[in-house]
Backbone as CSV, one residue per row, in Angstrom:
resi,resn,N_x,N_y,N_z,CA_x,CA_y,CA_z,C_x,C_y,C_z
1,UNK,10.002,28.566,103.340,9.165,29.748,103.308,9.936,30.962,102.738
2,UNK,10.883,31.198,103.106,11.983,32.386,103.048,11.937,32.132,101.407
3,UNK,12.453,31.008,100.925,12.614,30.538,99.239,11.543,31.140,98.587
4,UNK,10.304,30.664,99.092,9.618,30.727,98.519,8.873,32.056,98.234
5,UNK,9.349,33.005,99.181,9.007,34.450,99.421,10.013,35.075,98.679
6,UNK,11.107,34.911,98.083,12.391,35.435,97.271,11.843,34.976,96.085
7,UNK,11.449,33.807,95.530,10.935,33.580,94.322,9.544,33.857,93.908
8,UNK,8.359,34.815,94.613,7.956,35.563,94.529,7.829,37.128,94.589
9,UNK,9.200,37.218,95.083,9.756,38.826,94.379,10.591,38.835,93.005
10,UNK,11.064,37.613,92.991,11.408,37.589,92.254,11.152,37.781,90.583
11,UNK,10.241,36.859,90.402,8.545,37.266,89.597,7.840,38.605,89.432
12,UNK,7.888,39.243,90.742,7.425,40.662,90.816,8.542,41.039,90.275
13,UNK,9.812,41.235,90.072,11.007,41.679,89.496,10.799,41.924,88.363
14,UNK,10.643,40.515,87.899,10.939,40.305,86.000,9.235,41.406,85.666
15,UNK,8.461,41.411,86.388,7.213,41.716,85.820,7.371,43.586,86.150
16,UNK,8.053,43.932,86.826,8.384,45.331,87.278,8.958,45.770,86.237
17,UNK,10.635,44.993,85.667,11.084,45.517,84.502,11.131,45.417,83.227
18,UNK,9.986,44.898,82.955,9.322,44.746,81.608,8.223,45.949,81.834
19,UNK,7.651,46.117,82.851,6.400,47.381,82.678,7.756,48.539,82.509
20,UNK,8.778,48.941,83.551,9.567,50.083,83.659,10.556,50.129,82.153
21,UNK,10.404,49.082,81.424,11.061,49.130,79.969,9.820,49.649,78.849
22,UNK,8.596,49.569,79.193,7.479,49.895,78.697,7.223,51.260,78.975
23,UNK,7.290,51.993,79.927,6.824,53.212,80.573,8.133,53.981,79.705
24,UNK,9.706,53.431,79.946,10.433,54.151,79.197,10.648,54.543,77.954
25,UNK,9.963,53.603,77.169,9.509,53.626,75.434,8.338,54.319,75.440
26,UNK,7.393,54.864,76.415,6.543,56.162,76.397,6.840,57.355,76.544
27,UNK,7.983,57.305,77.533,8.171,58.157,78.462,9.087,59.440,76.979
28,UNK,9.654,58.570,76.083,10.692,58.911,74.799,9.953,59.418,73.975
29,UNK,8.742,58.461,73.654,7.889,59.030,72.596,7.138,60.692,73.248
30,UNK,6.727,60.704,74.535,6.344,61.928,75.168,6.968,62.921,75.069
31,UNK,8.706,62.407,75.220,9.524,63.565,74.892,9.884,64.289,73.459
32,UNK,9.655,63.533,72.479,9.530,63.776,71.146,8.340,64.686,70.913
33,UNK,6.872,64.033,71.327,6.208,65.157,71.073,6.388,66.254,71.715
34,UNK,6.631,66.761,72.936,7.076,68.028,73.703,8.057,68.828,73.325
35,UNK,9.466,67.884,72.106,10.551,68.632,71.548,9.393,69.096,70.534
36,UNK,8.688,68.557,69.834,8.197,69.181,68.797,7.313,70.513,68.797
37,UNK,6.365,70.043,69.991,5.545,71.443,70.373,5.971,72.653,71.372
38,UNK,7.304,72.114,71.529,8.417,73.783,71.879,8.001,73.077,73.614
39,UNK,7.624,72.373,73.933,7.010,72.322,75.535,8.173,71.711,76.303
40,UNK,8.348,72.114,77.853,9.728,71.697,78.962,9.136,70.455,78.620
41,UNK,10.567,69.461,79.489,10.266,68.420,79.781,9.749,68.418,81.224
42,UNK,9.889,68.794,81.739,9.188,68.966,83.559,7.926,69.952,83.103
43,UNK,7.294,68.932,83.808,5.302,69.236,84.326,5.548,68.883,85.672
44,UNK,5.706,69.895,86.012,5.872,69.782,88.249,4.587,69.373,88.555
45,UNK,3.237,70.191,87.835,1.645,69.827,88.186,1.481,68.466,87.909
46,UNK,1.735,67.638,86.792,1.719,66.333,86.555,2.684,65.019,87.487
47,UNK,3.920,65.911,88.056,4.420,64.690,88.560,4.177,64.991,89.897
48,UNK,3.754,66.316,90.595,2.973,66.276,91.692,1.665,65.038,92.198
49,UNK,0.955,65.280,90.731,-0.096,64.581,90.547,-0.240,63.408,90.866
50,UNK,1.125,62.564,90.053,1.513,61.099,90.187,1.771,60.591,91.025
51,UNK,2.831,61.135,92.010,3.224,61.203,93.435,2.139,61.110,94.653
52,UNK,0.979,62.334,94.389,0.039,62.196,94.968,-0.525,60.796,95.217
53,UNK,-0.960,60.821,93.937,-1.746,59.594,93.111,-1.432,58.623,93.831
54,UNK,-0.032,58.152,93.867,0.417,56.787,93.865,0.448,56.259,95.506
55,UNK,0.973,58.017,96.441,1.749,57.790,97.546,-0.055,57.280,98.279
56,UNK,-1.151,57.425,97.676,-2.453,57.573,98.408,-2.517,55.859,98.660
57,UNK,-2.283,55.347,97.915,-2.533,53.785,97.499,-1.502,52.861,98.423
58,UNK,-0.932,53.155,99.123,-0.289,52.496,100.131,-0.750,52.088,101.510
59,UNK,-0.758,51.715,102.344,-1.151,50.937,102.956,-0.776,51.750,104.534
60,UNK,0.429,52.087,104.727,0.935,53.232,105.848,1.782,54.167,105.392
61,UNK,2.051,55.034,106.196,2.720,56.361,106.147,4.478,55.690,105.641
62,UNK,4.988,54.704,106.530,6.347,54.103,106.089,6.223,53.454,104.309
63,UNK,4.752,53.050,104.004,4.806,52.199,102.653,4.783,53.187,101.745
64,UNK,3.956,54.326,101.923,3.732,56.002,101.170,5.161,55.858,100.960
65,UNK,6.037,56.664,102.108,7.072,57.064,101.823,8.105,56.208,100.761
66,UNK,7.886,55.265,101.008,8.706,53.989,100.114,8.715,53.870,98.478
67,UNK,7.268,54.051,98.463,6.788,54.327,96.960,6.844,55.345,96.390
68,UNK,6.917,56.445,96.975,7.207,57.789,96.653,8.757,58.152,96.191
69,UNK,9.463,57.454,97.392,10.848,57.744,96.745,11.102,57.273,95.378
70,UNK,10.825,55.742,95.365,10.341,54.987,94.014,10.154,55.830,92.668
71,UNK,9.075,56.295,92.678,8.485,56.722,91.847,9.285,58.599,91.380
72,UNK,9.703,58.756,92.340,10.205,59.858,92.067,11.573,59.704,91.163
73,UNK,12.911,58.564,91.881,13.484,58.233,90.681,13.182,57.730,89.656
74,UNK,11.820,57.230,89.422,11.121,56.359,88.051,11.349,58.084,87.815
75,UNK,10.666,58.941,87.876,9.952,60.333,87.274,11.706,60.937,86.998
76,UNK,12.557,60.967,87.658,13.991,61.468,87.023,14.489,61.039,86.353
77,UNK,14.459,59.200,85.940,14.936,58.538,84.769,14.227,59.047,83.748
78,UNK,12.472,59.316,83.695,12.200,59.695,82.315,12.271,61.010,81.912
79,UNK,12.804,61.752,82.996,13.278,63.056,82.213,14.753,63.059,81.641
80,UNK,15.145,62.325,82.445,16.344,61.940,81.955,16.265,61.322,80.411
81,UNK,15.611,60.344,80.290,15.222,59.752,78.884,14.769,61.255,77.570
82,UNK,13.540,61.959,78.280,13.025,62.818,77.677,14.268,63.921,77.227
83,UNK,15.074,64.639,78.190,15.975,64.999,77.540,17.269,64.567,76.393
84,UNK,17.476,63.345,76.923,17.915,62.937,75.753,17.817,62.738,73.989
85,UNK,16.426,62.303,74.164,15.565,62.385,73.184,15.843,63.823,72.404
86,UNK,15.662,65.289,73.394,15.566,66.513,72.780,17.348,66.624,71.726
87,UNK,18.136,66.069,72.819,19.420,65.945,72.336,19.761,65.169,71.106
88,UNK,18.902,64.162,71.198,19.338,63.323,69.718,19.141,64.065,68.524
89,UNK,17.490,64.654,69.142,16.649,65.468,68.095,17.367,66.609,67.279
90,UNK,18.012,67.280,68.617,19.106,68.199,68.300,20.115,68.019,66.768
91,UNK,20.956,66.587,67.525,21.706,66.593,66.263,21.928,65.734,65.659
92,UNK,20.518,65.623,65.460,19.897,64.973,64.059,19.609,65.603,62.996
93,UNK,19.521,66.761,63.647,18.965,68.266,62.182,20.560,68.456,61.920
């Protein structure tokens, strides 16, 4: 049982970081357009939003919290990404 419950996270794994390698090849292109139209990379209203969004869809107050933390380092890697992006952009000119 135990096996068989590890090799179904496991699955959820590979299928987690293929979407989170997907979201990050958006997350770049987002930051490109925002270097272009002069705009921050932080939208506090938007990742409020997401947070909201996401923490609603859980199941209890301990699973909220779980996904939230989650998602909040997902939301610092792609600013992290997004700034970079501004940096390449930088000195590339």
């Amino acid at each position: 049982m135990l096996e068989n419950l590890r090799k179904n996270i496991d699955q959820i794994d590979e299928q987690l970081a293929g979407l989170l390698i997907r979201r990050a090849a958006i997350s770049k292109k987002i930051g490109v357009i925002k270097a272009k139209a002069g705009l921050p990379v932080v939208d506090a209203e938007r990742e409020s939003s997401v947070i909201q969004k996401l923490g609603s869809k859980a199941a209890d107050e301990c699973e909220a919290a779980a996904l939230i933390n989650v998602y909040r380092t997902i939301l610092d890697e792609s600013r992290t990404l997004q700034i970079n992006v501004r940096v390449g952009e930088k000195a590339a000119k």
